[in-house]
C-alpha positions in Angstrom: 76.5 -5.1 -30.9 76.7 -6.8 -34.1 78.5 -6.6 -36.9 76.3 -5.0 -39.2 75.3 -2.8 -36.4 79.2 -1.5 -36.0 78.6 -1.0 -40.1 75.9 1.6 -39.5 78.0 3.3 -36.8 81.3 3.5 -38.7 79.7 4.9 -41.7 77.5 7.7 -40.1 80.0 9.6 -40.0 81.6 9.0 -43.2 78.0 9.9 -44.5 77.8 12.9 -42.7 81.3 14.4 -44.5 80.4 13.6 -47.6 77.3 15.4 -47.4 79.6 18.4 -46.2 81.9 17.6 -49.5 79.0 17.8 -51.3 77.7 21.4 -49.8 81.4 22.8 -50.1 81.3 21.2 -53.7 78.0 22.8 -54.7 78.5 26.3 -53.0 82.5 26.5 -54.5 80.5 25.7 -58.1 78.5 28.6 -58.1 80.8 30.8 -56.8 83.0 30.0 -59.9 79.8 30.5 -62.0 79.1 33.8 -60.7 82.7 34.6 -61.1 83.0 33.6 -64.7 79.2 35.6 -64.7 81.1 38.5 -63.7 83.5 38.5 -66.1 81.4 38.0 -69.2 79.4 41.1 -67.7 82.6 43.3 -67.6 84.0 42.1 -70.9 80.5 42.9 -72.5 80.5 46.3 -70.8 84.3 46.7 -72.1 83.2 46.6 -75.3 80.3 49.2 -74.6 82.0 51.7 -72.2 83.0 54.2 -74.3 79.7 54.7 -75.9 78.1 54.3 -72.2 79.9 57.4 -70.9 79.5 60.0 -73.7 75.9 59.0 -74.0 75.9 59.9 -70.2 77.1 63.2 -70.6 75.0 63.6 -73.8 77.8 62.7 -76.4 77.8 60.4 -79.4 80.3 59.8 -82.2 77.4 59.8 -84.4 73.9 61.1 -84.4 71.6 58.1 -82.8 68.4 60.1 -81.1 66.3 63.1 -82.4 66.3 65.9 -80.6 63.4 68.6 -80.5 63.6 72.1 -79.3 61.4 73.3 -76.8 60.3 76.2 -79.2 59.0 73.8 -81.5 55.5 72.4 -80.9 56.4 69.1 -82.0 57.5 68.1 -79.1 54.2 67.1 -77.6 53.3 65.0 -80.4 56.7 63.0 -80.4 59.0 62.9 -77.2 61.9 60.2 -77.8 63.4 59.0 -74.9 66.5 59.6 -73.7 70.2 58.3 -75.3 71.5 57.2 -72.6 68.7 55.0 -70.7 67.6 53.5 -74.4 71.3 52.7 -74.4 71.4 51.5 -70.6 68.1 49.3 -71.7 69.6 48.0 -74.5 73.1 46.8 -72.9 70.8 45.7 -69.8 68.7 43.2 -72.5 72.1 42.4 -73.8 74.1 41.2 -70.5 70.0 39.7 -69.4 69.8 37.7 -72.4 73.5 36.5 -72.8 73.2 35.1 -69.0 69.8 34.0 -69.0 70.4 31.9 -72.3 74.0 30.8 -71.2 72.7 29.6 -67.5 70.0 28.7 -68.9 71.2 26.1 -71.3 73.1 24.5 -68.4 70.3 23.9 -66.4 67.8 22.2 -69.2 70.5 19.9 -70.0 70.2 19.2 -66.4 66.4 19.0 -66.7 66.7 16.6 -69.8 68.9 14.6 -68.1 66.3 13.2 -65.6 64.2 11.7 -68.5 65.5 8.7 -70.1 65.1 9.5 -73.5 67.5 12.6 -73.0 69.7 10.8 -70.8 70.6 7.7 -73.0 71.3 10.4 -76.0 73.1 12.9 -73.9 76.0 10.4 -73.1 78.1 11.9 -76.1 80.1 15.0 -75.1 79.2 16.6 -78.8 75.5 16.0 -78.7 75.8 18.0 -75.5 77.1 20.9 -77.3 74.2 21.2 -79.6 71.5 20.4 -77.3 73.2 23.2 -74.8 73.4 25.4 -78.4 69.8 25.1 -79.1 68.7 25.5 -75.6 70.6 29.1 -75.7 69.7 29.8 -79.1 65.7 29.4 -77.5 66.1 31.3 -74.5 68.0 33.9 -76.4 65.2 34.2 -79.3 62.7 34.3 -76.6 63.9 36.9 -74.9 64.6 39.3 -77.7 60.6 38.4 -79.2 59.6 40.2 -75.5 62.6 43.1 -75.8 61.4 43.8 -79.2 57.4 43.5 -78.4 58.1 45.7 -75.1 59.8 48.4 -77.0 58.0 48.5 -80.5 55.3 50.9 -80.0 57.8 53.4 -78.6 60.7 53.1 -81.7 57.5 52.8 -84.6 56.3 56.0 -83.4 59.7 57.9 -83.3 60.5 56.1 -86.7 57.6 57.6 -88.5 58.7 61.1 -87.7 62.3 60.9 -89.3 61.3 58.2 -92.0 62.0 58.8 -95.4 62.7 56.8 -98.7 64.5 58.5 -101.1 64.1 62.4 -100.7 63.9 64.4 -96.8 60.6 65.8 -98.2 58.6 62.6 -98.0 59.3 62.3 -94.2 56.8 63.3 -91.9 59.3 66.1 -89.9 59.5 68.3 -93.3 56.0 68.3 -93.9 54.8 69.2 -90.7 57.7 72.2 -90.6 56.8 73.6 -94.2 52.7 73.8 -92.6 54.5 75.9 -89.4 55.6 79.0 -88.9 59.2 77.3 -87.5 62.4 79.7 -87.5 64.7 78.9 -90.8 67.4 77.6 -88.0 64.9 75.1 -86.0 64.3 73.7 -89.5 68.1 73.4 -90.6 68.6 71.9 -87.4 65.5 69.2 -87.6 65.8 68.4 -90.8 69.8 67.9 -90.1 69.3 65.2 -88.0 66.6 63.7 -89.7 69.4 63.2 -92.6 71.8 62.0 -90.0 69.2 59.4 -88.6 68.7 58.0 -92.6 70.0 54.5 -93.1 72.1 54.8 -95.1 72.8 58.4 -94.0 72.3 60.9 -96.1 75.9 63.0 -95.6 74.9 65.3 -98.9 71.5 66.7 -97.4 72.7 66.9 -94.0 75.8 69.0 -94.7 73.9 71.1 -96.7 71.3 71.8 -93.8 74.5 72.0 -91.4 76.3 74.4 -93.6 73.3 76.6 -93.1 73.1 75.9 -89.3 76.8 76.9 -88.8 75.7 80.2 -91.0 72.8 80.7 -88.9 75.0 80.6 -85.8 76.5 83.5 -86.6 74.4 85.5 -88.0 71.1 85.0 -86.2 70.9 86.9 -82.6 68.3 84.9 -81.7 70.2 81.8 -82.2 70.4 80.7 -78.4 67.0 81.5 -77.2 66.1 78.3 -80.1 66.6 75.6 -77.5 69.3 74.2 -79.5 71.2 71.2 -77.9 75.1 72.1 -77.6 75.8 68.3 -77.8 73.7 67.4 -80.6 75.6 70.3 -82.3 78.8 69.2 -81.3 77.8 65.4 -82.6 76.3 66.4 -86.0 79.4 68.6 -86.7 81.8 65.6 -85.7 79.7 63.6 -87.9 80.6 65.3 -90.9 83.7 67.4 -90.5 85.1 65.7 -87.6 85.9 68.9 -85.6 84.3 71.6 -83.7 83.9 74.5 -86.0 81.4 77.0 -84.2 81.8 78.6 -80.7 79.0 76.3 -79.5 80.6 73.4 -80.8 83.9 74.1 -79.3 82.3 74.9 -75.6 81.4 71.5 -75.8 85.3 70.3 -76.1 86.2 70.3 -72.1 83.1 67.7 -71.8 84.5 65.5 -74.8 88.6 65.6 -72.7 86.5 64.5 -69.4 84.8 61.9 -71.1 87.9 60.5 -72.3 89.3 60.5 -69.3 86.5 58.8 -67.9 86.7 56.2 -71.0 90.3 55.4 -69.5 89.4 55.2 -66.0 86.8 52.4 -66.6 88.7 50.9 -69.2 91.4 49.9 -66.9 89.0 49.3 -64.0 86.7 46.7 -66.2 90.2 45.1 -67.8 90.9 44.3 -63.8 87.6 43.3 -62.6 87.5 40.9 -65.8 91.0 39.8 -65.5 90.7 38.8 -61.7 87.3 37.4 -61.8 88.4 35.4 -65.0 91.4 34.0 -62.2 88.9 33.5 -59.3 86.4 31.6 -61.6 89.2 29.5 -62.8 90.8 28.4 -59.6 87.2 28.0 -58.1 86.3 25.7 -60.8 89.5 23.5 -60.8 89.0 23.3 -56.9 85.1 22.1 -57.6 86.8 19.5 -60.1 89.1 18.3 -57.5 86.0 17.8 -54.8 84.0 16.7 -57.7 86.5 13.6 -58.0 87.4 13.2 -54.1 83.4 12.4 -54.0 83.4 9.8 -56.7 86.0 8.3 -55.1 84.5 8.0 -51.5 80.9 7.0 -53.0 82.5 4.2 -54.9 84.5 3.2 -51.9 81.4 3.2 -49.9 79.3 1.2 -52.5 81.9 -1.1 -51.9 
């Protein structure tokens, strides 16, 4: 056997463990991506649990979604969706887009790489860092042009019912309840929320319509065969006199203490899961940059 022949034998092997080092080195890479993945998903739902939970049990610290009676006929016309899955949709775009555009990014670099022209201008650290920041700043526009195209038929139709400029009596809501025959309470509590809803809101039109709500509560029998919603009550009350001043209102108290509670609970479970996956991700990482260097330093000794 000749030399070069004893070559080729000695160094199958060698060839054979680094392409092992280079598996392990690949597979202990993602792992550390998914686990820095995971904890930029639980810090972003940190940030969003409390509102996640009351809008679960139909709570809100202020008024965000219009909600119709079944007494009133309206209803068939315009149907918003639910609080809690617009918010669910809207968090899920959020953590969708924030990964997409951040994994993203990594990976055109990657792509740009391979073509010369990239490659030659890519060699500087800081021109990496704005071509990864435009790459994100793409994906991310991109994907909020199709959030916003998927969603804008829905939100333009619910917007023209509450919309107003300057007085409640040019929106849609009022006009259509002064051309009904609507109980004086279904109207207070309409037009209520349509005040609440206005940007800026308008605090001085919806106490007034509240004021009359709370009267109406107690003296209108017919009060809770309305279809009245007791959290939408307890919200709009909050809202502006941040308590519970009806009996309806306050029945909606025990819900509020088991949200909280809930709100702790999760609090203290996200703060974990981000804490140790932030760890994990870290140690992963420094063990891929350790592999990453033991590989540099066998394929140089081998080009040798």
């Amino acid at each position: 056997m000749t030399t070069e022949q004893d070559y080729l034998v000695n160094i199958q092997p060698i060839e054979k463990r680094l392409l092992a080092l280079q598996q392990r080195h690949n597979k202990i890479k993602l792992l550390s991506l998914g686990g820095g993945t995971l904890f930029l998903v639980a810090l972003i739902t940190l940030f969003f649990q409390h509102e996640i939970i009351y809008s679960y049990l139909g709570l809100s610290q202020q008024l965000k979604q219009l909600h119709i009676p079944f007494s009133v006929d309206l209803v068939t016309q315009h149907s918003p969706s639910d609080y809690f899955v617009n918010l669910l949709s809207w968090l899920g775009w959020l953590i969708l887009k924030f990964i997409v555009a951040f994994v993203g990014a990594f990976f055109v670099i990657s792509l740009l790489k391979r073509i010369r022209f990239f490659y030659l201008r890519l060699q500087k650290f800081s021109l990496k860092i704005v071509a990864w920041l435009i790459a994100f700043i793409v994906l991310w526009s991109g994907l909020s042009y199709v959030q916003y195209d998927l969603s804008n038929d829905d939100q333009a139709a619910y917007s023209t019912l509450t919309h107003y400029d300057q007085n409640i009596q040019q929106s849609e809501i009022f006009q259509y309840l002064q051309q009904s025959n609507t109980q004086p309470a279904v109207q207070d509590y309409l037009l209520a929320q349509t005040a609440l809803l206005h940007k800026p809101v308008d605090k001085d039109v919806a106490t007034a319509y509240v004021s009359k709500l709370i009267q109406a509560e107690r003296t209108d029998p017919y009060f809770l065969e309305y279809g009245f919603k007791p959290e939408q009550i307890w919200i709009m009350q909050h809202q502006l006199y941040a308590k519970s001043i009806t009996p309806i209102a306050q029945a909606v108290e025990p819900l509020v203490v088991k949200a909280n509670r809930w709100v702790q609970v999760s609090q203290f479970i996200l703060i974990g899961v981000a804490g140790l996956s932030l760890i994990v991700s870290l140690i992963l990482y420094l063990i891929a940059l350790r592999l990453k260097g033991r590989l540099i330093r066998v394929t140089q000794h081998l080009d040798l």
